[in-house]
KOLDREN-610868 format. One record per residue (C-alpha): y, z, x. Coordinates in pm, whole numbers, padded with zeros to 5 digits, always signed. Example, Ala and Ser with C-alpha at 12.3 -4.5 7.8 and 13.67 -1.06 7.14 Angstrom:
2
-00450+00780+01230-00106+00714+01367
This chain:
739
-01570+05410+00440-01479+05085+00240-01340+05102-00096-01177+04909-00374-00823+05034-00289-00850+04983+00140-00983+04616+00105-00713+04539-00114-00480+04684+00106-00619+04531+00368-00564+04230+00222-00199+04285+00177-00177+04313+00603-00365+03979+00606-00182+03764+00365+00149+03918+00507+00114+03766+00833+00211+03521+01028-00117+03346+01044-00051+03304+00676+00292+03256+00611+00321+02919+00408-00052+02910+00403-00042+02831+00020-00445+02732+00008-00528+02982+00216-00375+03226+00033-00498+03157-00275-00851+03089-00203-00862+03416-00008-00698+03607-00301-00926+03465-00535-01266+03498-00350-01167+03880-00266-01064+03942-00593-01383+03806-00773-01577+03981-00524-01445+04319-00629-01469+04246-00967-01898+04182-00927-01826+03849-00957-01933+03743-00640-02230+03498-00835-01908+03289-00952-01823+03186-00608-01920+02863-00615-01809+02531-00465-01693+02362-00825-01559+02727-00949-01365+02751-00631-01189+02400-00641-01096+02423-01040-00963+02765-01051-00905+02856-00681-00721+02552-00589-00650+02357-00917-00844+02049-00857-00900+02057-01256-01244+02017-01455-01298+01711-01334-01344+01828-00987-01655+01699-00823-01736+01870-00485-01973+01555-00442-01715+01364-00388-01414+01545-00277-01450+01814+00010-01110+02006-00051-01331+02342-00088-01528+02296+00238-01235+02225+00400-01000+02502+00279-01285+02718+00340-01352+02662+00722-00959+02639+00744-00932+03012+00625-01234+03120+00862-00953+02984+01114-00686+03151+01013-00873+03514+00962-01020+03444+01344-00646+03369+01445-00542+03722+01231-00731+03929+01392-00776+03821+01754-00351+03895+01752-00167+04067+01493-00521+04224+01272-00656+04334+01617-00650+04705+01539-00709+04712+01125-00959+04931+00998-01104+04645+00784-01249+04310+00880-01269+04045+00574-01507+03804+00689-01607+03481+00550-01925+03425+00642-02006+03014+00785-02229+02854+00467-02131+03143+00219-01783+03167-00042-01852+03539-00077-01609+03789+00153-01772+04048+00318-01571+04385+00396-01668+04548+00734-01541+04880+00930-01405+04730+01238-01615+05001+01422-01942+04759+01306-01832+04468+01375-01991+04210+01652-01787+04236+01959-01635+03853+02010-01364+03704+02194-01171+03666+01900-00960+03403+02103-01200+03167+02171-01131+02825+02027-00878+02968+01830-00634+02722+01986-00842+02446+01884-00992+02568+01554-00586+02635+01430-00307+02374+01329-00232+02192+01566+00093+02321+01560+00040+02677+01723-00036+02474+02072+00250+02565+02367+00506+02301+02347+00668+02173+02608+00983+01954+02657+01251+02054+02479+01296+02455+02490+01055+02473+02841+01160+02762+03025+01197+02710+03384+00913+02817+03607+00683+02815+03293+00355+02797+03489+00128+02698+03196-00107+02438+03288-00138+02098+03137+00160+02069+02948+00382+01801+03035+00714+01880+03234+00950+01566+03253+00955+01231+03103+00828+01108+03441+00561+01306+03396+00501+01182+03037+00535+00796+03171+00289+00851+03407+00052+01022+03122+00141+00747+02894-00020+00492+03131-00289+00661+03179-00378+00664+02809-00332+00329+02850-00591+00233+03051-00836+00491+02969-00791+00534+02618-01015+00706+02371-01180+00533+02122-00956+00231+02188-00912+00008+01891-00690-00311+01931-00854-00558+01637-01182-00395+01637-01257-00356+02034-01332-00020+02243-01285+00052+02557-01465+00302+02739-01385+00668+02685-01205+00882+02925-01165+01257+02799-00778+01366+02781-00691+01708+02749-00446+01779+02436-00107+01810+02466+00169+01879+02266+00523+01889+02266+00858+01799+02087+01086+01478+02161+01448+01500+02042+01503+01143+01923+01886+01117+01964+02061+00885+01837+02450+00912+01617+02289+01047+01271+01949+01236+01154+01648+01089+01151+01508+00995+00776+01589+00728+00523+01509+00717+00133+01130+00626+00079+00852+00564+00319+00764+00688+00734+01040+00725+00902+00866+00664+01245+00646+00504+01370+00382+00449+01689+00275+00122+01849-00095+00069+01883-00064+00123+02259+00104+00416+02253+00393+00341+02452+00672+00286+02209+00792+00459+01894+01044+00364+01605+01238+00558+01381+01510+00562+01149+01860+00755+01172+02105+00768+00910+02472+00779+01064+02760+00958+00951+02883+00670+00732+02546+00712+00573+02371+00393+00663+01996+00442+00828+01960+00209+01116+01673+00124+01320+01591+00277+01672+01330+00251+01949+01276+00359+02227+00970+00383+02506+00770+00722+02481+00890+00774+02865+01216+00707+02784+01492+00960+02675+01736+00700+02541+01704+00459+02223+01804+00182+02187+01970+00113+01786+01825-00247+01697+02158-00434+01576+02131-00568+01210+01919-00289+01052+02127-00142+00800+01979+00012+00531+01602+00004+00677+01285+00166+00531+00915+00165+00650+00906+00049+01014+00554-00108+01126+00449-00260+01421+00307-00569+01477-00039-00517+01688+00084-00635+02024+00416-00428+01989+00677-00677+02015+00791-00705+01677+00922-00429+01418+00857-00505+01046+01076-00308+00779+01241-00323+00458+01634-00402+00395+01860-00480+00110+01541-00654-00076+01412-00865+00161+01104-00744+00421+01196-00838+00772+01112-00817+01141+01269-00759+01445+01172-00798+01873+01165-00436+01992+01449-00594+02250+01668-00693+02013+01770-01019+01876+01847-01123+01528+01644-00975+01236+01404-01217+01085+01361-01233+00715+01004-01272+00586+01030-01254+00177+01184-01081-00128+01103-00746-00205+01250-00534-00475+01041-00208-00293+00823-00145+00018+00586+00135-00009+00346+00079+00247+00316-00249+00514+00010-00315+00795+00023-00621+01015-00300-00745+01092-00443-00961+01383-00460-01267+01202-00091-01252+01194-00044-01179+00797+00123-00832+00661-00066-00715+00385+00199-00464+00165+00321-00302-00148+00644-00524-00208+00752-00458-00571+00585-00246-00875+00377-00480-01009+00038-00247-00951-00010-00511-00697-00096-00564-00335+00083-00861-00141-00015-01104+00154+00239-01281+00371+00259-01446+00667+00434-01273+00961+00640-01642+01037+00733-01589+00687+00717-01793+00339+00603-01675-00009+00397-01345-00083+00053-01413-00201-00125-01184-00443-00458-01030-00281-00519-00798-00607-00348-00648-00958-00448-00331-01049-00153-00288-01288-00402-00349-01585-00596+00000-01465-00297+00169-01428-00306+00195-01037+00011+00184-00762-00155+00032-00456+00036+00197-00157+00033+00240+00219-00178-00004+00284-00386-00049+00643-00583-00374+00776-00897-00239+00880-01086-00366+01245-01171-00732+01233-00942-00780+00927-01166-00803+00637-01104-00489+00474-00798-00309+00345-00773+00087+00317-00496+00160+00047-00385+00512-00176-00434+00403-00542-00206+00611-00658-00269+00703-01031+00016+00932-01255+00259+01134-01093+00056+01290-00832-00014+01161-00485-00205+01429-00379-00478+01332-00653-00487+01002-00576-00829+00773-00424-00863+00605-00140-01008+00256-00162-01146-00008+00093-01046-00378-00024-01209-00678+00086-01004-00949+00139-01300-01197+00104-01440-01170-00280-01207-00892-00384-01447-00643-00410-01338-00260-00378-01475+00070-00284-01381+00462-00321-01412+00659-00023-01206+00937-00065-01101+01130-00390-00837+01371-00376-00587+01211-00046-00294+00974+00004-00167+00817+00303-00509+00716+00445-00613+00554+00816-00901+00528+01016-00754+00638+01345-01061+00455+01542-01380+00379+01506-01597+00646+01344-01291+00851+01165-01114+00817+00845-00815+01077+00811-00589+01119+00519-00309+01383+00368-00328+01641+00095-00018+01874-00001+00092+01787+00342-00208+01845+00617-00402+01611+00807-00815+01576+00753-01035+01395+00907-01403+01279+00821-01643+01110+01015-01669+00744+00871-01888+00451+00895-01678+00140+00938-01964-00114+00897-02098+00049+00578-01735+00161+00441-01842+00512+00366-01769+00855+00461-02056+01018+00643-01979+01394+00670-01734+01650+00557-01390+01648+00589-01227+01909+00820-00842+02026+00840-00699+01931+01158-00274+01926+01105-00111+02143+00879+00320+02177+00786+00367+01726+00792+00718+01646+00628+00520+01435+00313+00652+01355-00028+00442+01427-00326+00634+01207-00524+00513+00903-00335+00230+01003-00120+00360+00912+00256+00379+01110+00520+00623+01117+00841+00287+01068+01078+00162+00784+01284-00109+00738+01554-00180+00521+01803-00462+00327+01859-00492+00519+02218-00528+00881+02044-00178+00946+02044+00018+01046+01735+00401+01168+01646+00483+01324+01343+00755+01553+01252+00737+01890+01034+00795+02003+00732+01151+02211+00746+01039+02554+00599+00728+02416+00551+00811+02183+00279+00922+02464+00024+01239+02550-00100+01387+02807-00274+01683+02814-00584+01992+02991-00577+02313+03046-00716+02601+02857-00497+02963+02905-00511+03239+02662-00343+03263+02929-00056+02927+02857+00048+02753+03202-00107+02486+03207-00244+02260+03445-00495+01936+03418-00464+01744+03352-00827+01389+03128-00761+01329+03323-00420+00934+03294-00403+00950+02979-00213+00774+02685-00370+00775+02264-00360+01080+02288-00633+01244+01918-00745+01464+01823-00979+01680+02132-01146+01759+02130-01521+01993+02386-01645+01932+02406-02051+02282+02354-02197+02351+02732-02259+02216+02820-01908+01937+03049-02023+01683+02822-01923+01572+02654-01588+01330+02357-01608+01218+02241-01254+00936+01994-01160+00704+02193-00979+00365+02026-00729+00105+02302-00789-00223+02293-00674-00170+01864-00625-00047+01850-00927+00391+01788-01071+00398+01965-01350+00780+02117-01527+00757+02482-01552+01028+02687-01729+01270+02990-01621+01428+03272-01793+01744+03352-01676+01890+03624-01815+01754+03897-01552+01951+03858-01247+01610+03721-01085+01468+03397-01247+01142+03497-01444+00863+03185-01541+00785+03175-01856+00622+02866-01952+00423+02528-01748+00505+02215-01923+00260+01901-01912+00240+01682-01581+00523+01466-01540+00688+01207-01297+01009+01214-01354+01279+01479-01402+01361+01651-01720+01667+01606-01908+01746+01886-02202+01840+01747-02540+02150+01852-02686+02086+02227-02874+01823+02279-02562+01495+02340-02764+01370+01977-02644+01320+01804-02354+01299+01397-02260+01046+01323-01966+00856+01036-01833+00579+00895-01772+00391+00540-01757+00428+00487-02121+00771+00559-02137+01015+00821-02222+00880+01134-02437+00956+01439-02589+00851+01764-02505+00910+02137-02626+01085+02356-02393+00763+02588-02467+00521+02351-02267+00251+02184-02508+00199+01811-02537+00441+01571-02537+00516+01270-02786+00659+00921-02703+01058+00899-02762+01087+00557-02657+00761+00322-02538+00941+00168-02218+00641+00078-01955+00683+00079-01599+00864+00343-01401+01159+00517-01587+01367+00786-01570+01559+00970-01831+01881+01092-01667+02161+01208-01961+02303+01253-02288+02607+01127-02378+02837+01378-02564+02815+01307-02917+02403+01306-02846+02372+00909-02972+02284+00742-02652+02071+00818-02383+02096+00673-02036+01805+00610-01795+01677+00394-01512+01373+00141-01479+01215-00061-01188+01190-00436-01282+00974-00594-01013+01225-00882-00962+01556-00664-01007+01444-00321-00852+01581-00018-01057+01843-00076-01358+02057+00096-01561+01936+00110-01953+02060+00316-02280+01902+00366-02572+02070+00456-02917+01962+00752-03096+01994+00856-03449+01931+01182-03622+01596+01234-03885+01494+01512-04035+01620+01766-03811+01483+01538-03509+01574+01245-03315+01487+00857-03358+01531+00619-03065+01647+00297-03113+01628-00059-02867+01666-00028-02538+01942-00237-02395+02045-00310-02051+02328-00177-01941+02368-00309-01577+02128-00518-01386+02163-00672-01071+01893-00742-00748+02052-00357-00594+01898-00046-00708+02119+00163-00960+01994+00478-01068+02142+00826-01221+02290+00707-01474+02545+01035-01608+02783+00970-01941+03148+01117-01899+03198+01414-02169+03466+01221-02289+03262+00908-02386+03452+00633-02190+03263+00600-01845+02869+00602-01722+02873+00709-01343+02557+00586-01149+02485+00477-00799+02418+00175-00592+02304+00087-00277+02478-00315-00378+02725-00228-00033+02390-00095+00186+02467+00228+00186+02451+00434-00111+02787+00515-00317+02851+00674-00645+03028+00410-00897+03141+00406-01219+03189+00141-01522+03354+00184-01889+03113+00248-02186+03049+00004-02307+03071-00214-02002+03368-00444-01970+03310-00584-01655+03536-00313-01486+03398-00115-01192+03540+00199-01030+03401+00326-00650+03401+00698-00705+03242+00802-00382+03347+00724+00002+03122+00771+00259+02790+00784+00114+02696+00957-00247+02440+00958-00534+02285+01203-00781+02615+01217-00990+02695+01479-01234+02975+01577-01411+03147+01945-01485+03054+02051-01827+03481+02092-01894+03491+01692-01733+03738+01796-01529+03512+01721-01215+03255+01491-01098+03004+01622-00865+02792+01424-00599+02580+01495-00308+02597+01291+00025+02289+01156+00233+02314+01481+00463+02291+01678+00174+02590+01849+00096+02778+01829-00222+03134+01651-00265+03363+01660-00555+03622+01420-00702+03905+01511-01017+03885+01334-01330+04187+01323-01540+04109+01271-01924+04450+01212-02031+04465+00900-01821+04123+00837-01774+04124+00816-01421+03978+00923-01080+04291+00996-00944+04222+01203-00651+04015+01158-00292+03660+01333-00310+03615+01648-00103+03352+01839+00002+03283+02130-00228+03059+02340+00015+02949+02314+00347+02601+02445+00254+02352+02169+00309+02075+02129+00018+01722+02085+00042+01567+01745+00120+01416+01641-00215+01397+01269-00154+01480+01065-00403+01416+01366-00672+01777+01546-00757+01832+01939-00604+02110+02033-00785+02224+02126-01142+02593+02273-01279+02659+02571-01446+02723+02513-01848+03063+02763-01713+03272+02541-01434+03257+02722-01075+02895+02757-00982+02593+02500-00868+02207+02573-00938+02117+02480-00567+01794+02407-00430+01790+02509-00037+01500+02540+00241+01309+02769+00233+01318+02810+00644+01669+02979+00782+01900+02725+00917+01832+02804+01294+01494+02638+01199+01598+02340+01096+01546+02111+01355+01640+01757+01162+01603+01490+01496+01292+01661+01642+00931+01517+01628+00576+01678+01735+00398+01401+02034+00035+01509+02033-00180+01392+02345-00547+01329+02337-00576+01360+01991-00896+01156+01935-01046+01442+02107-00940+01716+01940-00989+01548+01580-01333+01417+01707-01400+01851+01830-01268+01979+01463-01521+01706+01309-01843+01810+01560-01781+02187+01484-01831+02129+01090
């Protein structure tokens, strides 16, 4: 017999599993369908009630437009197939969710259809669960189709070349051979780990023969590297320091990237890099046939044009007056059209897609709710959200969707703070991306110079930017929920964190006021104010643009922060503050240092006479540090590689991490007001990758660190590897049909 208390139970076994382990959506729209369904709710299961309280789309959601219920839906029919053909073989209980209904139905196993619960359920998963090959192959592994030697891969690769599916090289197809899919993991060697600050850090040709990727050495500098897809050496690409956002040109030959504020291109065989144009920023670069680059080179709101010989940008649109961030753009077939994110407030995952014309200017929404879009060949439109891959059929001629979106990658490293994603595809159906490291949660502990640590956030979650409230009761973290960054608050006096309180959406971190009952955040207005109780916030400081409040100084009269400038990327800026009635009044902003490098994290000493920050002015980024108020003096604090400084609440220490992610520490004596000693590392624990977004706070009480760490254990953590997926067109074009 079913009851109340064996489906719930039952339920327990399911989301326990390892079908659903990190399966956030899943999870929740499973919980929440059950649970309404027990209640004799089962009426409110509805598409719009599911997407604004199931998976926090909000009350604007409009299942019209945006599919995210659909597709989370058939997604969970997946992963219950997947549960019980293997681990939920023998459970009393079968929670089905029925094709064309959002209302669970709760059968004895004993009445249940007999099915191969297998079937498809290779296809119908993440990608991800597919046998691997490659690196880890077992000897004498008989299993069939799964590539065995980089010989065997070249060969492949030239066959995908000629008998590609769904060829697209500027608009033209070729005739369609079916591949089988393939998958397995390259180890892209090279004298560092692969990533660099914002933006893909690889990349595919269209022919599918050559990738690119970025490595950061152990002097911190990313370089850039190819190498052939049938190749097991690369090949680093001299002149590349400091490189973000490789592209390739459509024939191949050339690289396109960003370095030290100019965009550039490079011959995949080397040569001397070839400047193109200033750019303060790249977020997002497509090189089209007609031999322009269309891309996001500054914050201006606007998208650029420039020839690929070089010479001056050319504006194509400003959408800075609506409030949009055009970003990762594409050059659609026969280079009329542009796809591009429009990226509005602090979350990517919320943003539009939009098709462009380049001829009168005209644009188009064709996707709400995804970032990172591309049409991976005629007839399919894919895009990210929260890190998974969907696809949608799509009419190229008409610029419109024309069918629902289905899941078809899950666990993509992406950030949420800017909307890319570490994927690319080729125009011959094959695509490399790498993985999220513990899925792309972390986890907050207490760490001690030793390296132990005590575990205090341990539900795992996308945690950025720690704020320890100066007594250390309180824990303010930015937090993407549901799509959405928004600060929540922790308790800490328990010996396990307990939230208390969500705050409003943000984009920046937060940065406690001095007595801890207020908080300064950020958002495109400025700087604000906001109770460490959540409610609305109120403006501090009306700055425009992007900013970020970073510190205090001691005496609580100046606050430091940093601000893009489209012509002199990020800055250093403090604003005065005064006391009145019982609150605080904001002054003028001034700048404090501005130059064409970015300099960000601005921290003021305890004892008043330095602001710390860091640069990337040398290529590589290093912690510095100039008097208050400037005189011209500068002081390199770091060696090696630093940023994100902070400073020991006695100022006896500064602390900083390095690109790898560990955290160094350099002496500070007041009496002389010096840096008097060679940094060392602190602990040998490596942090969690939080981009650009800090993942560490200190202690009020010198001697421990509020870490944020991966969620995965560190045998997982795999930092050079990346996923090669054969015959993808296929598959993707399968996932679609079966909707």
């Amino acid at each position: 017999m079913v009851t109340r208390e064996s489906v719930l139970e039952q339920l327990d076994r399911v989301l326990g599993s390892a079908a659903f382990r990190g399966a956030e959506r899943s999870t929740a729209l499973l919980r929440y369908v059950v649970g309404r369904a027990l209640e004799g709710d089962a009426d409110r299961l509805k598409e719009y009630t599911l997407g604004v309280e199931a998976l926090g789309r909000g009350e604007g959601f409009d299942p019209r437009t945006d599919p995210i219920v659909r597709a989370e839906a058939s997604r969970l029919r997946t992963r219950l197939e997947r549960y019980y053909g293997s681990e939920g073989r023998h459970d009393p209980i079968d929670i089905v969710l029925a094709k064309g209904s959002y209302v669970p139905q709760f059968l004895p196993r004993t009445e249940q259809a007999t099915t191969d619960p297998s079937e498809g359920a290779a296809r119908d998963g993440a990608l991800a669960s597919a046998p691997r090959a490659g690196v880890g192959m077992r000897a004498g592994d008989s299993r069939a189709g799964i590539p065995r030697t980089l010989a065997w891969l070249a060969a492949m690769t030239t066959v995908l070349g000629v008998f590609a599916i769904g060829l697209w090289l500027g608009g033209r197809r070729a005739s369609s051979v079916s591949q089988p899919f393939q998958q397995f993991d390259l180890d892209l060697a090279s004298d560092g780990a692969l990533g660099s600050e914002v933006g893909n850090d690889i990349a595919i040709s269209r022919d599918g023969t050559r990738i690119a990727f970025v490595s950061v050495g152990r002097e911190g500098l990313p370089r850039l590297y190819t190498r052939l897809l049938s190749d097991a050496a690369a090949t680093q690409l001299p002149g590349t320091e400091s490189v973000r956002g490789p592209f390739f040109s459509p024939d191949g030959r050339w690289i396109g990237f960003w370095s030290a504020g100019k965009l550039k291109k490079i011959a995949v065989d080397g040569g001397s890099p070839v400047t193109l144009c200033d750019a303060t920023d790249l977020l997002g670069a497509s090189w089209s046939e007609d031999g322009s680059i269309i891309a996001t080179l500054n914050s201006t709101g606007s998208l650029w044009r420039v020839s690929a010989a070089g010479g001056t940008p050319a504006r194509i649109v400003d959408l800075s007056a609506e409030g949009i961030s055009p970003r990762w753009a594409q050059v659609l077939p026969g280079g009329t059209h542009v796809l591009f994110t429009a990226v509005r407030g602090p979350a990517s995952d919320r943003a539009n897609l939009e098709v462009l014309s380049l001829r009168d200017g005209s644009r188009k929404v064709v996707v709400r709710g995804g970032t990172f879009g591309r049409v991976l060949a005629p007839g399919i439109l894919a895009y990210i959200n929260q890190g998974a891959l969907y696809a949608q059929p799509f009419d190229v001629r008409r610029l419109e969707t024309t069918g629902p979106a289905a899941p078809v990658l899950d666990g993509i490293a992406y950030s949420p703070t800017f909307g890319y994603a570490q994927v690319d595809i080729s125009a011959t159906g094959t695509a490399i991306y790498r993985k999220a490291l513990g899925g792309g949660r972390f986890v907050a502990a207490w760490l001690d110079s030793t390296g132990a640590t005590t575990p205090l956030v341990d539900v795992p979650g996308r945690y950025m930017a720690p704020a320890l409230s100066p007594d250390g009761r309180r824990l303010a973290m930015t937090v993407m929920d549901g799509g959405l960054l928004t600060l929540s608050f922790w308790d800490l006096a328990a010996e396990r964190a307990m939230r208390s309180t969500t705050g409003p959406p943000v984009q920046s971190i937060a940065v406690w006021a001095p007595g801890g009952r207020r908080i300064l955040l950020a958002d495109d207005r400025g700087i604000l104010w906001a109770s460490d109780s959540g409610g609305a916030s109120s403006t501090f400081v009306s700055t425009g643009g992007v900013t970020v409040p970073w510190s205090f100084s001691s005496d609580g009269r100046h606050v430091a922060f940093h601000q893009m400038d489209p012509r002199t990327a990020f800055d250093v800026w403090t604003v005065p503050v005064e006391p009145e009635s019982g609150d605080l009044r904001a002054g003028t902003p001034v700048p404090f240092l501005r130059t064409p490098a970015f300099e960000v994290y601005p921290s003021f000493s305890p004892d008043g006479r330095w602001l710390v920050y860091a640069s990337n002015e040398s290529g590589t980024w290093e912690v510095y540090a100039r008097h208050f108020p400037d005189d011209g003096a500068k002081v390199q604090v770091s060696k090696g590689g630093g940023r994100v400084p902070r400073w020991s609440h006695s100022g006896r220490e500064l602390f900083y991490a390095t690109d790898d992610q560990r955290l160094m520490v350099v002496r500070y004596d007041a009496r002389t007001a010096s840096f008097g000693s060679t940094p060392r590392q602190w602990s040998a624990v490596r942090l969690a990758d939080t981009g650009v977004m800090p993942n560490f706070d200190l202690a009020p009480s010198d001697g421990r660190v509020l870490a944020l760490l991966p969620a995965a254990p560190p045998s997982a953590l795999r930092e050079n590897h990346a996923t090669v997926l054969l015959g993808f067109f296929d598959e993707v074009q399968r996932r679609i049909d079966r909707r």
